[in-house]
N, C-alpha and C positions, 0 to 999 in steps of 0.2 A: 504494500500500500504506500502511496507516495502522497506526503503531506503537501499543500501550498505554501511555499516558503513567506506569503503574508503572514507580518506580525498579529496580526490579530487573530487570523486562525491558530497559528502555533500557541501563540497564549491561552486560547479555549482547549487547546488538545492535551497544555500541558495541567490546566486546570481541571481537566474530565481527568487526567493522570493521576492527579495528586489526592484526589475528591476520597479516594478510599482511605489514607494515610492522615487524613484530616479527621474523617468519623472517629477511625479508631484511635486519633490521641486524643480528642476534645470527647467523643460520646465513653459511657459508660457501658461497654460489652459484655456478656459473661464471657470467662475465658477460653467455654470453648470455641464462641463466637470469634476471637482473636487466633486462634488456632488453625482455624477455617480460613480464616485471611491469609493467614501467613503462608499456610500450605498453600493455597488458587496462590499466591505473590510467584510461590519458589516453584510452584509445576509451571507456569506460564513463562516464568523466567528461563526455565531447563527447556521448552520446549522453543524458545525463541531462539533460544543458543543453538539450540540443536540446528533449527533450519538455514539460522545462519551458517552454522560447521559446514552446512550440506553445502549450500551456494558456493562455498568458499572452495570445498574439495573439488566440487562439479568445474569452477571456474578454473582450478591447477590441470586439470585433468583434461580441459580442452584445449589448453595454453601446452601440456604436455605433447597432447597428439599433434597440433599443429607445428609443434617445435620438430616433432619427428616426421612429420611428411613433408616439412619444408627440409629438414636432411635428406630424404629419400627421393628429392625434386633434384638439390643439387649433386647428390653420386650419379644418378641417372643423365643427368645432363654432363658428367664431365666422363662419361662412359663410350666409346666407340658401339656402334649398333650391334657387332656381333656382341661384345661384354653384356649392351642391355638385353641384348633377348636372355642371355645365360642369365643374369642377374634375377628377369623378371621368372624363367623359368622353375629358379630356387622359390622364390615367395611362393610361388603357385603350390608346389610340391608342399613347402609348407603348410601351406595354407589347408590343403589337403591332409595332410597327418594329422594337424590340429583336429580337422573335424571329422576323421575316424576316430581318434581318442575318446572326443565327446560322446560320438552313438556307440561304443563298447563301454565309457561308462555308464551310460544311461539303461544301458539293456542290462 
């Protein structure tokens, strides 16, 4: 979700933020009512991290492959044609064992 960086939205979003943290030190809760806050505070907080973690890994992880097909852009191009066909004819075979392994594990 992407905020509008006006100040006056920000200040109501940080106000709707803050709105629970204000009950519970000005009102009078029982405690388990404060226990319940506390837990929804740290499950929502663990679960925001969480997704952030994920963007974060997802975003290394596309920055990885790109970094590696842009290697496999320049060997290919600094390659004589017969190298690239051998070159390309390894991946393939590879590529091929890889996906026998998977249907012998799977069966």
């Amino acid at each position: 979700m992407r905020l509008n960086p006006n100040p006056s939205s920000t200040a109501l979003f940080n106000t709707f933020l803050r709105l629970p943290d204000t009950l519970v030190s000005t009102a009078h809760f029982r405690p388990e009512a404060m226990r319940k806050v506390r837990a929804t505070r740290e499950e929502e907080t663990r679960r925001l991290k969480k997704i952030d973690d994920d963007e974060k890994a997802e975003e290394r992880k596309y920055v990885g492959d790109r970094m590696k097909k842009e290697e496999r852009e320049r060997k290919l191009a600094a390659m004589k044609p017969e190298e690239q066909k051998k070159f390309l004819e390894k991946e393939r075979a590879k590529e091929q064992s890889k996906g026998m392994k998977k249907k012998t594990m799977r069966s």
